[in-house]
C-alpha positions in Angstrom: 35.7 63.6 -53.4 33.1 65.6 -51.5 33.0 66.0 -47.5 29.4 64.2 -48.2 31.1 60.8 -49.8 33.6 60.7 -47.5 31.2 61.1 -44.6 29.1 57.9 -46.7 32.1 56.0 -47.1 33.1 56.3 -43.6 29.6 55.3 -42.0 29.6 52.1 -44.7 33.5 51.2 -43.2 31.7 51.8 -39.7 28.7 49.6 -39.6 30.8 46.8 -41.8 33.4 46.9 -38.8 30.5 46.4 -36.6 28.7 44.0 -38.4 32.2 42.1 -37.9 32.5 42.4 -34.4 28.9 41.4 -34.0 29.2 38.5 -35.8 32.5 37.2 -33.9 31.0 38.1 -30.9 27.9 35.9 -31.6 30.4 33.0 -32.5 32.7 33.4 -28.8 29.1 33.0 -27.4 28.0 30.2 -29.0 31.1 28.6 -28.8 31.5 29.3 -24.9 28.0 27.8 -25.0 28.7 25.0 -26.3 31.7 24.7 -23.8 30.1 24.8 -21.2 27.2 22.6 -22.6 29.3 20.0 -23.0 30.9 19.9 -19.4 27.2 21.0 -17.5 24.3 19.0 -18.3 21.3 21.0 -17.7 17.4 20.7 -19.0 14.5 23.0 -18.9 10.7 21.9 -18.3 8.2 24.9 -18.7 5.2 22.2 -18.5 3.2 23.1 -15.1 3.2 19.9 -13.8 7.0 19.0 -15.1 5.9 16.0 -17.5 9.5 15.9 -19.1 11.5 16.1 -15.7 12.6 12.3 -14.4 12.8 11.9 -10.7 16.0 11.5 -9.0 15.7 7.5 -8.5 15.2 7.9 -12.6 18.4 9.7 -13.3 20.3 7.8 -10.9 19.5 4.7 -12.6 20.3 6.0 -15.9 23.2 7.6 -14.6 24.8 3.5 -13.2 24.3 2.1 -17.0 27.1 0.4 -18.2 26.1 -1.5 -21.6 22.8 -0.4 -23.6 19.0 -1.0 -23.2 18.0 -1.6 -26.3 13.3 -0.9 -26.0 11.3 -2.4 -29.1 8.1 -0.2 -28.7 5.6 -2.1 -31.3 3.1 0.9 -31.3 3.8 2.1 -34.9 1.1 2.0 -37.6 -2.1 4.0 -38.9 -4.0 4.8 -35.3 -6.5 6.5 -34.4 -5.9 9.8 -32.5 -5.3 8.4 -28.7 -2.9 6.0 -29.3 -1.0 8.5 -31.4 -0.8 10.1 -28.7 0.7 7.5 -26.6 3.0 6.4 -29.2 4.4 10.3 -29.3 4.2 10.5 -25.4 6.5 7.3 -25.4 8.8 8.4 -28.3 9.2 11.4 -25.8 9.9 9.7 -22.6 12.5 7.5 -24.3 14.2 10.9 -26.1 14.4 12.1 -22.6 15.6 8.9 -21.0 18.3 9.0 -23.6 19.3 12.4 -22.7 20.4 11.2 -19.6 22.2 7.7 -20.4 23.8 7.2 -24.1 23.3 3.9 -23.6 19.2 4.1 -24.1 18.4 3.4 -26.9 15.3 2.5 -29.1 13.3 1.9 -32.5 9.1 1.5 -33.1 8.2 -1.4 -35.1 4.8 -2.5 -36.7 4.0 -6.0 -35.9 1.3 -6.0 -38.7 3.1 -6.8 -42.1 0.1 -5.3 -44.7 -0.3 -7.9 -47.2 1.2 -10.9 -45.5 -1.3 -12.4 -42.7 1.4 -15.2 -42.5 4.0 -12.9 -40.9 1.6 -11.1 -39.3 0.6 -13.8 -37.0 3.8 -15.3 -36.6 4.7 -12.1 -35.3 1.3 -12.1 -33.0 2.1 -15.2 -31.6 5.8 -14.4 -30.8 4.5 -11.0 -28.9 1.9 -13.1 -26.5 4.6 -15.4 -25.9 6.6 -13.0 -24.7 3.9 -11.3 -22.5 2.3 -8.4 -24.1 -1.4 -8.8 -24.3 -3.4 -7.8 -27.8 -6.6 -4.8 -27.5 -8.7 -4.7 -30.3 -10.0 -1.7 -31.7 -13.0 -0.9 -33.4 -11.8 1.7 -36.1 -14.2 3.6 -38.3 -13.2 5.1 -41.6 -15.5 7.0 -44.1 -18.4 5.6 -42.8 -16.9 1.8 -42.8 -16.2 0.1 -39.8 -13.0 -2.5 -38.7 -11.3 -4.1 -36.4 -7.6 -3.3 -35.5 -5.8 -5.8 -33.3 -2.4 -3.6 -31.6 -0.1 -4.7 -28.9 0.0 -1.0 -27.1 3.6 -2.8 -25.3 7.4 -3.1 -25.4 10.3 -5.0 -24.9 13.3 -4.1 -23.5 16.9 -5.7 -23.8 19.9 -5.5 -21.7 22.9 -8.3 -22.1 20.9 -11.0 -23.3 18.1 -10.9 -21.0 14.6 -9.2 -22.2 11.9 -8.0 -20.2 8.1 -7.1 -21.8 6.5 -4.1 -20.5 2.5 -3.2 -21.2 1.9 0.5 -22.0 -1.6 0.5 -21.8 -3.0 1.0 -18.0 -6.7 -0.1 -18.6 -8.7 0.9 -15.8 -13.0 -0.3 -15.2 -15.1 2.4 -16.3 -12.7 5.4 -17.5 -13.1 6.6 -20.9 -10.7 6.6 -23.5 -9.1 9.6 -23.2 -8.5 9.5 -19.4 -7.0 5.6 -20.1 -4.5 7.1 -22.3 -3.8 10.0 -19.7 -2.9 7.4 -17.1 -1.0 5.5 -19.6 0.8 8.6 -20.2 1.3 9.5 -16.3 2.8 5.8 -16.2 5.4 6.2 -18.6 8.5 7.0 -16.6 7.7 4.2 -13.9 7.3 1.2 -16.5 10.4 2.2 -18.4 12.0 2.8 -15.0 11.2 -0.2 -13.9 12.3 -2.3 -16.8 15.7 -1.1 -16.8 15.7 -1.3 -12.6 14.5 -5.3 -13.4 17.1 -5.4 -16.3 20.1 -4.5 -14.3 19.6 -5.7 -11.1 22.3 -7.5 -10.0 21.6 -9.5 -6.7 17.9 -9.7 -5.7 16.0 -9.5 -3.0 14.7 -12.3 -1.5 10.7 -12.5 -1.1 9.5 -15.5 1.0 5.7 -16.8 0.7 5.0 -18.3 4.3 4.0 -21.5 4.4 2.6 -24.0 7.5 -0.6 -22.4 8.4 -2.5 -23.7 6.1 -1.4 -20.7 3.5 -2.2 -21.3 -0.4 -0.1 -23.7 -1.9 2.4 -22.8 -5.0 -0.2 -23.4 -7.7 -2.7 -21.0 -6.3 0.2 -18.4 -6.4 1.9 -19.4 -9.2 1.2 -16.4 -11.8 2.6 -13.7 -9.3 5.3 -16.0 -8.6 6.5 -16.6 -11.8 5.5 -12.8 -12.1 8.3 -12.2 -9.0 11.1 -14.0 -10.5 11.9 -11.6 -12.6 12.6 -9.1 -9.8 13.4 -11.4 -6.8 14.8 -14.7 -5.6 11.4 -16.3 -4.2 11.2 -18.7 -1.7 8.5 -21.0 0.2 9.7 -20.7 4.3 8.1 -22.5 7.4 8.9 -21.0 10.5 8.0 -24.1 13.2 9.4 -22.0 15.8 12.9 -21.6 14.0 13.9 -18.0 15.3 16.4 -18.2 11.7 14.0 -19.5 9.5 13.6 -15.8 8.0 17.3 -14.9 7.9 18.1 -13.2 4.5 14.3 -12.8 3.8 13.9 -8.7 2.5 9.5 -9.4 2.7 7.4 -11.8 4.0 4.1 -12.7 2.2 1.6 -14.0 4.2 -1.0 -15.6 1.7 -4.7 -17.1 2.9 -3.9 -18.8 6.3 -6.5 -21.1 7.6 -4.8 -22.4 10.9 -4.0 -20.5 14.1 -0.3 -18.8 14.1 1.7 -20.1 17.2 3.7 -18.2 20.0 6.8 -19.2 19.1 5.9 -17.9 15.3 4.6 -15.0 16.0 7.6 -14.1 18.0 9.9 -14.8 15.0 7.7 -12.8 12.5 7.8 -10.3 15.2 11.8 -10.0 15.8 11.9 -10.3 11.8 10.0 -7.2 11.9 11.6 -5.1 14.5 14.8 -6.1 12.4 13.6 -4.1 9.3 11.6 -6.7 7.6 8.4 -5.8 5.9 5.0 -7.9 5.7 2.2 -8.4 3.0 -1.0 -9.5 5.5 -3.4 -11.4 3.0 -5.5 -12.7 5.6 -9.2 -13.1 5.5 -10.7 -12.6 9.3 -14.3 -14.5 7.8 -13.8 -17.7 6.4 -16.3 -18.2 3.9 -16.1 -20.3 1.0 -17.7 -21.1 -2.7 -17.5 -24.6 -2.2 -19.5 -24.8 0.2 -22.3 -23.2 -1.7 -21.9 -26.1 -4.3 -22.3 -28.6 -1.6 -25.5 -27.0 0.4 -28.2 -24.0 -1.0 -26.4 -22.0 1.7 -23.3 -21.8 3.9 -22.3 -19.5 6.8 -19.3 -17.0 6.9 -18.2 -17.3 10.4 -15.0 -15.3 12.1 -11.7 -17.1 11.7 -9.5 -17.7 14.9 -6.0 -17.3 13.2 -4.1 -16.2 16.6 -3.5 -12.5 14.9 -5.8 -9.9 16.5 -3.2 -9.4 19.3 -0.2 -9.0 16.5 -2.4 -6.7 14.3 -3.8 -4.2 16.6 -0.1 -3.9 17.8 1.0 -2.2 15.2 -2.0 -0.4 14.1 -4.5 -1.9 12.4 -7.7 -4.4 12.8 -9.5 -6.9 11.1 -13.1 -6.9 11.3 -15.1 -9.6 11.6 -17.8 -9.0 9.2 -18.4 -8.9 5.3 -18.9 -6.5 2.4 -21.8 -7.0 0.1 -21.1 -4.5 -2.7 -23.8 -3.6 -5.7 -19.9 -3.0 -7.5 -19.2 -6.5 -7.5 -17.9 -9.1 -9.9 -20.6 -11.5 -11.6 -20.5 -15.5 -11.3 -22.1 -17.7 -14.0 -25.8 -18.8 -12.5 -28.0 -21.4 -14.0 -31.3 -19.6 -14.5 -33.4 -22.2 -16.4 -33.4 -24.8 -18.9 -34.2 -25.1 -22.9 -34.7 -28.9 -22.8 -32.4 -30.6 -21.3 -29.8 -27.7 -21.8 -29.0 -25.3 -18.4 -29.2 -21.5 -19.4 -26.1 -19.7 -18.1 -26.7 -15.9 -17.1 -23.5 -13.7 -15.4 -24.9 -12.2 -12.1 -23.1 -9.9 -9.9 -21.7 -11.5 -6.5 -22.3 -9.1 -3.9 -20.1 -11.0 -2.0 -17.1 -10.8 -4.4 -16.8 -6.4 -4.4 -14.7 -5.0 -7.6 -12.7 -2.6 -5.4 -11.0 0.6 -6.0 -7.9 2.6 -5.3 -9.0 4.5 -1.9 -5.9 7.4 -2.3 -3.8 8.7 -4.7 -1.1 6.4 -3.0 1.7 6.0 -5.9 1.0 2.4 -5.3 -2.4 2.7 -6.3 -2.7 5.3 -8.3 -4.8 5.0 -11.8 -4.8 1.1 -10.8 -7.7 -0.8 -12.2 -10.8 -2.4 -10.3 -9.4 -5.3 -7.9 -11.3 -8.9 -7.5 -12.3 -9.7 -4.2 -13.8 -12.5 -3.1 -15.5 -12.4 0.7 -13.7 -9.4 2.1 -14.0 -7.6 5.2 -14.0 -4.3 6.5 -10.5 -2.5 8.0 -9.7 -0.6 10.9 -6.8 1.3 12.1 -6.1 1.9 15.8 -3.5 4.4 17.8 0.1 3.2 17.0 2.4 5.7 18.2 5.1 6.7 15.3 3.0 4.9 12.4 1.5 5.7 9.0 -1.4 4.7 8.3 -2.3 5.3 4.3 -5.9 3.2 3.0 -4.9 2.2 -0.8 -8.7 -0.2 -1.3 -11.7 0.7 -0.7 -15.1 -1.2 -1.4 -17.8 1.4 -3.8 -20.4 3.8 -2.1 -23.0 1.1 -2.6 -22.0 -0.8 0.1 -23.9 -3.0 2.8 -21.4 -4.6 5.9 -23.3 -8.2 7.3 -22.1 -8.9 10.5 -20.7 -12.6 11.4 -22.8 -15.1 11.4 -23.6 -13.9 8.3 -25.8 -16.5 6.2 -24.9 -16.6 2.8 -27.0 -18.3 -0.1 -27.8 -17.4 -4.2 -31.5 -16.6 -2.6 -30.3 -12.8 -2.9 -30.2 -13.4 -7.0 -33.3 -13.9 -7.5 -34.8 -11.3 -5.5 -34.6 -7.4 -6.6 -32.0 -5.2 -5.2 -33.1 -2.9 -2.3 -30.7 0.1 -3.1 -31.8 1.3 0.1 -30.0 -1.0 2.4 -26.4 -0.7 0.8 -26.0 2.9 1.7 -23.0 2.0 4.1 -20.1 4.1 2.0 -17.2 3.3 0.6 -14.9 0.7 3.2 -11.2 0.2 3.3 -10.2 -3.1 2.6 -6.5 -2.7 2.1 -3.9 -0.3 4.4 -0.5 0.6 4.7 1.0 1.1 8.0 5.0 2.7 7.8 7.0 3.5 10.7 8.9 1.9 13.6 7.0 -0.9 15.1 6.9 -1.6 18.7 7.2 -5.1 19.8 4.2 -7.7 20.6 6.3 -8.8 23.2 7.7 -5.7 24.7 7.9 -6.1 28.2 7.0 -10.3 27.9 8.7 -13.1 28.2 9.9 -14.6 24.7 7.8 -17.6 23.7 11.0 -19.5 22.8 12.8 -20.8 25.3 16.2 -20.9 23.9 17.6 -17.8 21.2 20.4 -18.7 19.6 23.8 -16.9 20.2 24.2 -13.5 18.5 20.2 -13.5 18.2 19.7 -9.8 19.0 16.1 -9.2 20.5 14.4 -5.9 20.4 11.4 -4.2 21.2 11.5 -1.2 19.2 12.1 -1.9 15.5 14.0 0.1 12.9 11.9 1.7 10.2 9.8 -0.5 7.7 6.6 -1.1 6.3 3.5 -3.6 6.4 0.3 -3.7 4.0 -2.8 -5.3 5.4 -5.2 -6.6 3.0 -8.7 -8.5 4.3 -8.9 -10.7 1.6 -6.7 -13.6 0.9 -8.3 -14.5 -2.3 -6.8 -11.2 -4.1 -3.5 -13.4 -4.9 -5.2 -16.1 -5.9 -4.6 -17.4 -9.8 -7.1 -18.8 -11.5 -7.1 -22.4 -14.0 -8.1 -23.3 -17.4 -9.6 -26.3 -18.6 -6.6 -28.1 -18.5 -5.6 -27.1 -14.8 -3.1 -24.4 -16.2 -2.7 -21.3 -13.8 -4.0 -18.3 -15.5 -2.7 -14.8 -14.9 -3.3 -13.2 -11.8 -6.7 -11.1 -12.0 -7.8 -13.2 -15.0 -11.3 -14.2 -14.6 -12.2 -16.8 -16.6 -16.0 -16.5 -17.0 -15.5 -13.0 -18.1 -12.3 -13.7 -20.2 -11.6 -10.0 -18.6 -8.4 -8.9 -16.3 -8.4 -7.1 -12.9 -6.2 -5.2 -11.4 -4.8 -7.9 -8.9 -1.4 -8.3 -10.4 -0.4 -5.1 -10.3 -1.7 -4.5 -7.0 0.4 -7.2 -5.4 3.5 -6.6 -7.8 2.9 -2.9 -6.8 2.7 -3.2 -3.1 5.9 -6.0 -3.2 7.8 -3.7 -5.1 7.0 -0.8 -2.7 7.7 -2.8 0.5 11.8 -3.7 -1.3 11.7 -0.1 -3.1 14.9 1.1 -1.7 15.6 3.0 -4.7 12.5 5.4 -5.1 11.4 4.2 -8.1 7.6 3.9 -7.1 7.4 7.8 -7.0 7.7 8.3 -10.8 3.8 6.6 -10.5 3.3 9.8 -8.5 3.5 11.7 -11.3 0.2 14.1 -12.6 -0.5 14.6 -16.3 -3.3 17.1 -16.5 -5.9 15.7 -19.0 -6.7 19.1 -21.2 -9.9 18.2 -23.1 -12.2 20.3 -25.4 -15.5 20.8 -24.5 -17.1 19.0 -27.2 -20.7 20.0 -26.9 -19.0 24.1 -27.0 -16.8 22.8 -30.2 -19.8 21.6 -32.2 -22.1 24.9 -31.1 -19.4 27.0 -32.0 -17.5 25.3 -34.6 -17.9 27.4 -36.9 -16.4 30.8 -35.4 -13.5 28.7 -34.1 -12.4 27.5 -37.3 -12.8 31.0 -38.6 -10.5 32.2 -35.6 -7.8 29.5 -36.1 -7.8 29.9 -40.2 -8.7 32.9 -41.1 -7.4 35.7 -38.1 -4.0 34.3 -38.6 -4.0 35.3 -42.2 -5.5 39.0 -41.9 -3.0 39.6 -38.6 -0.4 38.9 -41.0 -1.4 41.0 -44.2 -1.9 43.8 -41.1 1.4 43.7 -40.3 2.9 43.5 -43.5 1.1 46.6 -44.8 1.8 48.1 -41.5 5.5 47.4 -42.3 5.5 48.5 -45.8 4.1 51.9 -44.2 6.4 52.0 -41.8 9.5 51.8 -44.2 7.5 53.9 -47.1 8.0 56.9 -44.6 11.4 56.3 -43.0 13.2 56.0 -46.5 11.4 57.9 -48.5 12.6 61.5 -49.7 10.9 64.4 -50.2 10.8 66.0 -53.6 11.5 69.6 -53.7 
């Protein structure tokens, strides 16, 4: 054997041996990292704005599971692109939701059965029951039109309980693509908060206040049924009772239409220097629709409730004065007869504004237009140590009327002087956060006996408030029959506003504890095309996407052939 073949045989034995090693090297690595996977939990998100990273009130609530969640996401069929979207944007929040609890789990299901309409409506009606609402699509296909009825929801189930939760955050005016951004943004919160609602053990207790003329249960009784799923609610009067709000985690003070007392006001007082928190619906005007019915006009006049004093305390003021707002609901108006028969015509209300989210508050944030009805203008004054954060605000096209303010339909007949509703945009809604100093700091209490162990103080620990100038934004609507409908339902239009979730929102912010509310935080950048540069251009960009990739690939494989022709090759001598 020459030196030459043992010199070949010995390089073969060489780069075998370290083809060896290589290889059981790469297998201790893997191995170790599999170790160590398996012990250390750890995830990486290279999006910008971190759409696959849960907050920390997310993971700890995953991390407490104990039995499964079992989510039936009925957004499964033939779609068209945006709600493909959503259905793959869902499928990935639950994948990731999964990676942190084992005892996530879910399946998509189809609640249209092709070929049996029978089935197919059973299973319609069993999905309304249950609270998921229906949207109806207008499909087209090869130049044929249809109509597509989906229920964009799901329902989520934990130890026999079950809990429906809407997917679709439909918002007045956005286009298509940015609703199913928003849907998107809202994701983690909705899936958050069904297994938050699921779980919860021992709720907190929400008390609507009642004695002051406040709306009774059945104008209240959509968000309270709403409420019960998250909280024991209650119906409290006070009557001077410095316990009556024992146990009570937020007060809800709904539409009151009789002065507040001394001895009341000091109890909601103490109940907020204790930690409590408030939701203010009060309405500074009173005005009202039936008096229109009864006269051609009416007056809205200020409303002494007793409250100024309390309000401007800890930061904010009601003004007495309404908003007339070209963004404003309509109301059905008789505008002439054909016989005997009245003609109907839907008019916009100034006096009922549509208003809109007035920060990017997680609260409010991608929240639909909210129904107002006779709403006033906000304030906030100096409170020392409090936040003040607007979350409504009235539209651009707006036009404040001082009290007395005469109101009559004569404005619906007469043209619309843009001119004179130049105001700006107006907060109706605010939340102040902080600790509260006392009304009666420095006074003498308005009871004359506390009861023992009653601890009275006049600087409170930290809570929160929300002031809203409207009373009428809790306010359920009825059917024909007398039948609350859902909150933000408006019968004449058969369309729904964005009251319920503002009051669900802002309940659940006052009690969040937990930090769920700052998964709605969260920013999902909307990346369009530019459609009018797509069709000028469409024909170099499908060149570049079809058509470069192939010739960079034959470049590279000739390049490569080259490459090796010259390496290996031998000369001939």
């Amino acid at each position: 054997m020459s030196k030459k073949e043992k010199k070949e045989i010995v390089q073969k034995l060489n780069v075998r041996s370290t083809n060896v090693k290589s290889l059981l090297f790469s297998l201790v690595i893997i191995i170790a990292l599999n170790m160590i996977g398996s012990r250390y939990f750890v995830r990486l998100d290279l999006t910008s704005e971190k759409r696959f990273t849960l907050t920390p009130a997310t993971r700890l609530l995953l991390s407490e599971l104990d039995d499964y969640v079992h989510f039936q996401v009925y957004l499964e069929g033939d779609f068209p692109a945006g709600f493909k979207r959503l259905r793959n944007q869902t499928r990935e929040m639950l994948d990731e939701l999964r990676a942190w609890s084992d005892f996530v789990t879910y399946e998509f299901i189809n609640p249209t059965i092709a070929g049996d309409w029978e089935r197919t409506e059973e299973n319609y009606s069993m999905l309304v029951r249950k609270g998921l609402q229906p949207t109806q699509l207008q499909v087209t296909r090869e130049d044929a039109s249809s109509q597509q009825i989906i229920f964009p929801g799901a329902i989520a189930r934990y130890r026999g309980r079950e809990v429906s939760i809407s997917l679709l955050q439909e918002q007045m005016g956005m286009s298509s693509e940015n609703v199913i951004n928003n849907s998107t943004q809202a994701l983690e919160f909705n899936l958050a908060s069904a297994i938050h609602k699921l779980t919860l053990e021992q709720k907190p207790r929400v008390a609507f206040l009642e004695g002051n003329g406040e709306l009774e249960y059945r104008y209240v009784a959509d968000v309270t049924f709403s409420l019960e799923d998250f909280y024991e609610v209650d119906r409290v009067v006070i009557n001077g009772n410095p316990r009556a709000l024992t146990g009570v985690s937020t007060l809800v003070v709904a539409q009151p239409l009789e002065g507040f007392t001394e001895q009341d006001k000091f109890v909601i007082d103490q109940f907020v220097m204790h930690g409590g928190s408030v939701l203010w619906l009060v309405d500074p005007v009173f005005a009202s629709m039936d008096s229109l019915q009864m006269a051609p006009e009416t007056l809205g006049m200020a409303w002494p409730l007793n409250l100024d004093d309390m309000l401007f305390r800890y930061g904010v003021r009601l003004n007495a004065d309404l908003i007339m707002d070209m963004q404003s609901a309509p109301i059905p108006i008789t505008t002439g007869f054909m016989g005997d028969r009245p003609q109907i015509s839907m008019i916009p209300w100034f006096y009922f504004p549509l208003v809109m989210p007035a920060s990017n508050h997680p609260m409010v944030r991608n929240l639909n237009a909210v129904r107002t009805e006779f709403v006033s203008t906000i304030d906030t004054v100096a409170a020392e140590g409090i936040e003040k954060t607007f979350l409504l605000q009235s539209s651009p096209y707006t036009r404040v009327v001082q009290t007395p303010a005469r109101i009559s339909f004569d404005i619906m007949e007469r043209s619309v002087d843009e001119r004179m509703y130049r105001d700006g945009p107006k907060p109706v809604a605010v939340l102040l956060e902080g600790e509260f100093s006392s009304l009666y700091t420095n006074r003498r209490s308005p009871l004359t006996e506390l009861p023992a162990g009653f601890q009275r103080r006049d600087k409170g620990e930290r809570t929160a408030m929300i002031v809203v100038s409207d009373g009428d934004i809790i306010r359920n609507q009825f059917d024909n029959r007398g039948q609350p409908l859902p909150l933000g339902y408006d019968r004449f239009l058969e369309e729904t506003f964005g009251n319920a979730d503002f009051i669900l929102n802002a309940i659940n912010y006052l009690n969040d504890d937990r930090g769920i509310m700052e998964s709605r935080a969260r920013e999902v950048r909307l990346r369009v095309l530019d459609r009018s540069r797509v069709n000028q251009h469409k024909f170099k960009l499908q060149l570049l996407n079809v058509a470069l990739p192939v010739v960079l690939l034959l470049l590279f494989g000739f390049l490569r052939f080259y490459i090796r022709k010259r390496k290996y090759s031998k000369r001939i001598v």
